[in-house]
C-alpha positions in Angstrom: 6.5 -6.3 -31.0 9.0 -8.8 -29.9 7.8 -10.9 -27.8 10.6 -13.4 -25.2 10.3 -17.5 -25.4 8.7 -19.5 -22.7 12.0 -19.7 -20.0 13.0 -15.7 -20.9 9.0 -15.4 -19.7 9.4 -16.9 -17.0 12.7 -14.6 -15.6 11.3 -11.9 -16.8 7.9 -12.9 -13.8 10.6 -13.6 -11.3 12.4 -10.3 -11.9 9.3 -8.5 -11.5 8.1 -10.8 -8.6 12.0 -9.6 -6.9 10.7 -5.8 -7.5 7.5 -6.5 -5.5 9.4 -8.3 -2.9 11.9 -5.6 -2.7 8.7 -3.0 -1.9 6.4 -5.2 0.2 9.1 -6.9 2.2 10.6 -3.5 3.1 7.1 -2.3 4.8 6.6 -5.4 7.4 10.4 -5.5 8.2 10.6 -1.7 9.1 7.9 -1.5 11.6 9.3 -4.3 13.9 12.5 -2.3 13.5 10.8 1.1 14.9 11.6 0.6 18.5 15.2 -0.2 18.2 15.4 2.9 16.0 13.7 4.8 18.1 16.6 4.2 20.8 19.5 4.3 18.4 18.4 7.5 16.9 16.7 9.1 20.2 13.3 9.2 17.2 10.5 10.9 19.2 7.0 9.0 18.2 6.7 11.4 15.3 10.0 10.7 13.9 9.1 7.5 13.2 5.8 8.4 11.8 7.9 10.3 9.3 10.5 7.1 8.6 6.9 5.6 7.2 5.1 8.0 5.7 7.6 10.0 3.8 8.1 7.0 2.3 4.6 6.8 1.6 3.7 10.3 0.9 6.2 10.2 -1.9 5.0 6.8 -3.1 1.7 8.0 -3.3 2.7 11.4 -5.3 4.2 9.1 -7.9 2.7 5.8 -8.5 0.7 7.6 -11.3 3.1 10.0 -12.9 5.8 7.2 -13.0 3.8 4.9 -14.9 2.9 7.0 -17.6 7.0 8.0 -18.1 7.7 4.1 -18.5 5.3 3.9 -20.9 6.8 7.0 -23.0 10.4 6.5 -22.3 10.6 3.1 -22.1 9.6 0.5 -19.1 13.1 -1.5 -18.6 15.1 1.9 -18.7 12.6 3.2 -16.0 12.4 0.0 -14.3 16.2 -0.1 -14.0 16.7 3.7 -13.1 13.8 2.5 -9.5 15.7 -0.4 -8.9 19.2 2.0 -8.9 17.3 4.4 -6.8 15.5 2.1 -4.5 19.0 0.2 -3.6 21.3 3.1 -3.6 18.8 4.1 -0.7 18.3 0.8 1.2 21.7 1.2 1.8 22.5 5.0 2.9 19.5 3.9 5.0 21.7 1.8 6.5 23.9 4.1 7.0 21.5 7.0 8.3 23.5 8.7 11.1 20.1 10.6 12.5 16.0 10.5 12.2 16.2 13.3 9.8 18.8 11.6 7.3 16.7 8.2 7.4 13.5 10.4 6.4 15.2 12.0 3.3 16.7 8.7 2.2 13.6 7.2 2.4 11.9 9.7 0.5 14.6 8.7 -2.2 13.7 5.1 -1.8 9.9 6.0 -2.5 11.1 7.3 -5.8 12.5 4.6 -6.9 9.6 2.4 -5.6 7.1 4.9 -7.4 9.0 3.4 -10.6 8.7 -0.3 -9.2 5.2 -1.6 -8.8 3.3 0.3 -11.4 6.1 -0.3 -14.5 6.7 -3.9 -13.6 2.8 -5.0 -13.7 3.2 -3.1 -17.3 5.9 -5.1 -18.3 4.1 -8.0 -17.0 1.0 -7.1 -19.2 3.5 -6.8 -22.5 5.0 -9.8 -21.6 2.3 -12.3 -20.9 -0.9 -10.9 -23.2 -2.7 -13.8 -23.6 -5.4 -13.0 -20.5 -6.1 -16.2 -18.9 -1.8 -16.7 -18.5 -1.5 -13.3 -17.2 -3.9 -13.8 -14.7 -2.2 -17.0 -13.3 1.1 -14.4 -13.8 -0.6 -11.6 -11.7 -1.9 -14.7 -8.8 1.8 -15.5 -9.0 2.7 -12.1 -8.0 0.1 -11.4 -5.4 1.5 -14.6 -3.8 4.8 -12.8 -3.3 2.9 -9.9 -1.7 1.6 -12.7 0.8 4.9 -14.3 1.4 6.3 -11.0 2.5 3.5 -10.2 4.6 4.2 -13.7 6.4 7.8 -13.4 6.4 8.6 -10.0 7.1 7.7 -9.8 10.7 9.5 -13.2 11.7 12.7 -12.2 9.5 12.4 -8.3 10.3 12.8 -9.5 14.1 15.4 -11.7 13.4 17.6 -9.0 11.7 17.0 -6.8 14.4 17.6 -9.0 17.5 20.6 -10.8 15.5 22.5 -7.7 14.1 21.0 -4.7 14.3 17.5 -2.4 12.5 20.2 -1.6 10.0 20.2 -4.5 8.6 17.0 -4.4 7.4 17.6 -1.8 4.8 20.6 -3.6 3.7 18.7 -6.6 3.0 17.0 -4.7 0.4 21.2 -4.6 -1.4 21.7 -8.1 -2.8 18.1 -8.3 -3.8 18.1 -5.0 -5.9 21.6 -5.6 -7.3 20.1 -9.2 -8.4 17.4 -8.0 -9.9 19.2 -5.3 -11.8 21.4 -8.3 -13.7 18.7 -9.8 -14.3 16.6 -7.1 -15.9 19.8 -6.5 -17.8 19.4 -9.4 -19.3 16.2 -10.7 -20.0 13.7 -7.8 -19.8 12.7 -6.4 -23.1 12.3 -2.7 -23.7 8.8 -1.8 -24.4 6.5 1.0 -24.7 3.0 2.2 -24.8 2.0 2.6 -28.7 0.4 6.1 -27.6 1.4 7.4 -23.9 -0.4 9.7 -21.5 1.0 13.4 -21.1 2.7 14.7 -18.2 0.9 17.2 -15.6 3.2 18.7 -13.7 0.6 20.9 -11.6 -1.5 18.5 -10.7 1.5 16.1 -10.1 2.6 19.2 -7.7 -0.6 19.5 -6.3 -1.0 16.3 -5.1 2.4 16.6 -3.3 1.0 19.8 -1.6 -2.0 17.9 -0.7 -0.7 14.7 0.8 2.5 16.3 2.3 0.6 19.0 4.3 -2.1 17.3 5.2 0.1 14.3 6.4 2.5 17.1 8.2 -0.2 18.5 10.5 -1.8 15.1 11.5 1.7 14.4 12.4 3.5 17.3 14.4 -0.3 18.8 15.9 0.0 16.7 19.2 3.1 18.3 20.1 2.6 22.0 18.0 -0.9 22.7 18.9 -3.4 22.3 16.1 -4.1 26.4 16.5 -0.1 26.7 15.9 0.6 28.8 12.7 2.3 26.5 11.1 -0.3 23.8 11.2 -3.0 26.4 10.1 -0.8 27.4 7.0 -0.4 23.2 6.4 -4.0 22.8 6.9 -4.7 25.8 4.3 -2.4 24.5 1.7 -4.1 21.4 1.8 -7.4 22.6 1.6 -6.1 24.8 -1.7 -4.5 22.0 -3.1 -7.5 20.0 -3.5 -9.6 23.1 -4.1 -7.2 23.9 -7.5 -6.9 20.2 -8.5 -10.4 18.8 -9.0 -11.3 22.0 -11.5 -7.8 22.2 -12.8 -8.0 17.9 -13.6 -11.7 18.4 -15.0 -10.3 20.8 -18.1 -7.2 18.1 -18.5 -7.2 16.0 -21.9 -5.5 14.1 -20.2 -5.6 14.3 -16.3 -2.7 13.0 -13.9 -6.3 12.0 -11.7 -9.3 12.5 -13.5 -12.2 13.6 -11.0 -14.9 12.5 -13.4 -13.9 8.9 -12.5 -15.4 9.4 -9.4 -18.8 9.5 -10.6 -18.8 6.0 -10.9 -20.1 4.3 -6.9 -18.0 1.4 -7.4 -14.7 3.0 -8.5 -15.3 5.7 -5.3 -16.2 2.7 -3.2 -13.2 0.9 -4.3 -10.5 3.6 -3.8 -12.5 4.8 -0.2 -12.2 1.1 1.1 -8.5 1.2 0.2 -7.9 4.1 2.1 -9.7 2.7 5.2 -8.4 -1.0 5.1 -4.4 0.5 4.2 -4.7 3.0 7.1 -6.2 0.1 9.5 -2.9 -1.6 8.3 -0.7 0.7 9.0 -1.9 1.9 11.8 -2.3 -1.5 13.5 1.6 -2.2 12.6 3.0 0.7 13.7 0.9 0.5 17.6 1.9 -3.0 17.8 5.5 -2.3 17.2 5.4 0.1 19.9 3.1 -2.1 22.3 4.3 -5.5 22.1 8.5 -3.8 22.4 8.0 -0.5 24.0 5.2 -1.9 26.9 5.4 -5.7 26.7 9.2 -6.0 26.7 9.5 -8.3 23.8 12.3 -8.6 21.7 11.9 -8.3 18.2 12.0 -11.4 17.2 9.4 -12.6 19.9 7.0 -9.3 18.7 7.5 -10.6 15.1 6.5 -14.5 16.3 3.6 -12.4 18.3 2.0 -11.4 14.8 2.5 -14.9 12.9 -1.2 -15.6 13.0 -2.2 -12.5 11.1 0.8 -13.1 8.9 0.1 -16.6 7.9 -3.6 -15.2 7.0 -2.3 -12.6 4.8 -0.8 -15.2 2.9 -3.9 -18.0 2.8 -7.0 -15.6 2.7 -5.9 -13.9 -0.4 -6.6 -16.8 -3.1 -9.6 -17.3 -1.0 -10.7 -13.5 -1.6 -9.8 -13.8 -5.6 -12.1 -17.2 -5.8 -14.9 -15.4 -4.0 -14.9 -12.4 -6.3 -14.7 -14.4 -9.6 -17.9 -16.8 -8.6 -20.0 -14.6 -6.6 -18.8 -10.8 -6.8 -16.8 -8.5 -4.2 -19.1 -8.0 -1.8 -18.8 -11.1 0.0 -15.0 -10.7 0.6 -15.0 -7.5 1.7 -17.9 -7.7 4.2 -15.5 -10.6 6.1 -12.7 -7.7 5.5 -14.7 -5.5 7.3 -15.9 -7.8 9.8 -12.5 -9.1 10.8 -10.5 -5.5 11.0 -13.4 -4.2 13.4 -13.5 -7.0 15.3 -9.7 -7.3 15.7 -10.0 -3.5 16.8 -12.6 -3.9 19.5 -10.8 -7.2 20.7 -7.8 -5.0 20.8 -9.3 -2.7 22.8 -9.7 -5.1 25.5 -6.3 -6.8 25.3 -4.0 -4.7 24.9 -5.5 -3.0 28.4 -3.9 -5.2 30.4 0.2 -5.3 30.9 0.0 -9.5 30.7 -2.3 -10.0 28.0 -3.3 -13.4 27.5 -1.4 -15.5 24.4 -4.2 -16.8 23.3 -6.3 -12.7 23.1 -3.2 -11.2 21.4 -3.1 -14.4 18.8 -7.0 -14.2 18.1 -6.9 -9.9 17.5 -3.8 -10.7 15.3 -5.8 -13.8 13.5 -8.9 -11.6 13.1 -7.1 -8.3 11.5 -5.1 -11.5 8.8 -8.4 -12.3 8.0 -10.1 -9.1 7.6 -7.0 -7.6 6.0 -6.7 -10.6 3.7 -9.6 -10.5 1.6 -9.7 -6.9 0.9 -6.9 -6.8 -2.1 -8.2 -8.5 -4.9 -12.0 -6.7 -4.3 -10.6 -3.7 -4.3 -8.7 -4.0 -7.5 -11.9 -5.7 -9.3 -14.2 -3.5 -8.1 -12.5 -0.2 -8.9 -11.9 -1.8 -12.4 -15.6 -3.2 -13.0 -17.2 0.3 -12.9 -15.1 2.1 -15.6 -14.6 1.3 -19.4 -11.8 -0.9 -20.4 -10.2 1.9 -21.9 -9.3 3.0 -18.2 -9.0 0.0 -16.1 -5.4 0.3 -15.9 -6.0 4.0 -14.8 -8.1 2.4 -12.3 -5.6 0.0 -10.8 -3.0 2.5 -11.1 -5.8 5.5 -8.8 -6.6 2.2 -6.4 -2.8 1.1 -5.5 -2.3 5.0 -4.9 -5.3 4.9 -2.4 -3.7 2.3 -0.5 -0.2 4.4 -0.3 -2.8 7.5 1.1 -4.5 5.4 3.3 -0.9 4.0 4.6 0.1 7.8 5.1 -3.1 8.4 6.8 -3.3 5.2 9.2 0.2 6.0 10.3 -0.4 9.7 10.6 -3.5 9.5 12.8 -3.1 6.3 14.3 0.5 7.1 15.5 -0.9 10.7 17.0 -3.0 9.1 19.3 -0.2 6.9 20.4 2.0 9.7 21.0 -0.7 11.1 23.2 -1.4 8.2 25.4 -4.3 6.9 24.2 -3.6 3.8 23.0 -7.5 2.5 23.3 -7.9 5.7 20.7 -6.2 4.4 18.1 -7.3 0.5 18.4 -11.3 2.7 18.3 -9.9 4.1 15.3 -9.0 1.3 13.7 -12.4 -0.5 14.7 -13.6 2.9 12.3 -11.8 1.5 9.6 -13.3 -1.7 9.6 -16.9 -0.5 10.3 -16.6 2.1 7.0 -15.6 -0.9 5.0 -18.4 -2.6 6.1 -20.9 0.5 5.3 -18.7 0.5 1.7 -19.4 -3.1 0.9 -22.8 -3.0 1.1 -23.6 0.1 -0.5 -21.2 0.6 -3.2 -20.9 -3.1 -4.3 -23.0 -6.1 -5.9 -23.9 -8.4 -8.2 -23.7 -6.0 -10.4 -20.9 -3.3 -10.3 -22.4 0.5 -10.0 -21.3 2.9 -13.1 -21.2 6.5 -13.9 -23.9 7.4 -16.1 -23.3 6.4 -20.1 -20.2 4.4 -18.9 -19.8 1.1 -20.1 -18.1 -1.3 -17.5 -15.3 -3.0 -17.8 -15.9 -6.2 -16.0 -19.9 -8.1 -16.4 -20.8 -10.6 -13.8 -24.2 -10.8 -15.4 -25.0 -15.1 -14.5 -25.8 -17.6 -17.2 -29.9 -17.0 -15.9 -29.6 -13.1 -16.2 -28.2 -13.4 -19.4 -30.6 -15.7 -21.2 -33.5 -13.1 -20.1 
């Protein structure tokens, strides 16, 4: 297999690092954006619920399913034909002339992400296999993650305040275009020496699921959760997941294999994704409304507003990766959960007043950066530890999909009690999140990672003293 020099390496990293930009960057721009859209467009609340989570619904559905076609078909060619996707999008985005055109040309930006994340860390992994460099290659990449977590809110509110929320897709147009050149011409083609099979019904099934479960959250405040339409979503959801679990358990070769689930620390793993992504999302999309719609901030003042959980996205994270490779992943994820519930009760009581103190809004924003940044790298170790190597990509691959759900789902339940006017609701329900990540921590996770029965882990953190006995 060829394999590119030192300095073809090191483009190939900064092409994927551009791919993760383009994805991560896109997320804390948009929601500083969502109250200017909202008056552009005349977006009701749910409208914009919809700009993020079609996005993410479709992510979601295809994380999975995209990886596997890289690895059949070929990784660059599927890595070129997101990046084409993804940009074409960003910039009809752009040009979106209504709330309804923005959601379907985001829904054709998640497919081109869905070919982004997953295919890149592959080419990464062919690229750099000796495992100690790929790990300082994958730290390299999570660092990007961080810088776009930091700069997205400052920039995001700069773009809006300076030229418009249109820019903000269009940012995404040089970047993609200079990372297609550059995958032109440095990334090798590779694939998988024996690839997974497609499954097309479960890959529809999970659409069903996520898409109608995600609709009724969404449009029951205003339709009445008794409305027929919302009883038919609610069924359809209820049948998707009743047909896929049985229909994945006779798979060779599963899309989502429910058996993987037996193991605690692989269901602890993808559960505490779910929780800390919807505490994320959820918390982004009230404070765009609250610090704009009811403070009065412009958008670049809103985006200053959340430097302090920005700047701890970006420092906690290395922290969090330290912690889990000397003492295990309980530790950082007990502070996760500490820090998102307590940023949810403080919010509770700061965001009641209409002049809310500087120094109350910085410390809920510094508290959610701290819980939110040492939940990542847990995650990912812990949903790994618990399974055979065989399937510790799978397991990556099922845990950055349960962050996309729990996106859809913050944003979805989070943004319906905003739309009823109950703001303390949602900053309850996010103190929820935090509290079930807590309760995850220290029953799913260890010393020692929890298995399924007969299955041989894929991490050991066994210490120099357990070992000798």
């Amino acid at each position: 297999m060829y394999r590119p020099g030192g300095a073809r390496r090191s483009l190939v990293l900064a092409v994927c690092c551009l791919s993760v930009l383009l994805v991560s960057l896109d997320t804390t721009i948009l929601n500083v954006a969502l109250p200017a859209m909202r008056r552009d467009l005349g977006s009701s609340v749910a409208g914009l619920q919809w700009t993020l989570d079609a996005y993410t619904i479709v992510l979601a559905s295809l994380l999975t399913a995209a990886g596997s076609t890289a690895d059949r078909v070929g990784r660059r060619r599927i890595f070129q034909l997101g990046l084409v996707l993804f940009t074409g999008a960003s910039a009809l985005c752009g040009l979106a002339p209504s709330t309804g055109w923005l959601v379907l040309f985001r829904m054709v930006q998640a497919v081109g992400g869905s070919m982004l994340t997953p295919v890149a860390m592959a080419i990464l992994a062919n690229t750099f296999p000796d495992p100690r460099e790929r790990a300082r290659v994958i730290g390299v990449w999570g660092g990007v993650v961080g810088v776009s977590m930091a700069a997205g809110p400052v920039l995001g509110g700069a773009l809006v305040q300076s030229v418009g929320w249109r820019s903000v897709f269009c940012l995404n147009v040089p970047i993609g275009l200079a990372a297609l050149v550059l995958t032109a011409l440095f990334v090798p083609e590779s694939r998988a020496t024996r690839a997974r099979r497609a499954d097309p019904v479960g890959q529809v099934l999970v659409v069903v699921l996520l898409g109608a479960l995600t609709y009724a959250i969404i449009e029951a405040p205003g339709a009445g959760w008794t409305s027929p339409l919302i009883v038919v979503c609610l069924i359809a959801a209820a049948g998707a997941l009743g047909g896929l679990v049985p229909y994945e358990i006779r798979r060779a070769e599963p899309l989502i294999d429910p058996r993987l689930f037996r193991s605690a620390s692989f269901s602890g793993a993808t559960l505490t994704a779910v929780f800390a992504f919807a505490a994320l999302a959820g918390f982004l999309f009230a404070n765009a409304l609250y610090l704009q719609g009811e403070l009065g901030l412009t958008p670049l003042s809103a985006g200053l507003r959340l430097l302090p959980m920005a700047v701890l996205c970006l420092v906690c994270p290395p922290l969090s990766g330290r912690l889990v490779g000397s003492r295990g992943p309980r530790i950082p994820l007990l502070l996760a959960g500490t820090g998102i519930t307590a940023s949810g009760a403080l919010a509770v009581l700061t965001t009641h007043s209409t002049h809310p103190s500087y120094a109350h809004l910085s410390l809920t924003y510094a508290l959610f950066g701290l819980g939110f940044g040492f939940v990542n790298a847990p995650i990912t170790d812990t949903a790994v530890a618990g399974l055979p190597r065989a399937q510790a990509g799978l397991a990556a691959a099922l845990a950055a999909t349960s962050r996309q759900v729990g996106s859809a789902l913050g944003v979805a339940v989070i943004g319906a009690a905003v739309a009823t006017g109950t703001r303390a609701t949602a900053w309850w329900i996010i103190t929820g999140c935090g509290l079930a990540v807590l309760v995850l921590a220290t029953t799913t996770t260890g010393r020692r990672p929890y298995t399924a029965p007969g299955v041989e882990p894929a991490v050991s953190r066994t210490s120099p003293r357990e070992t000798a006995r």
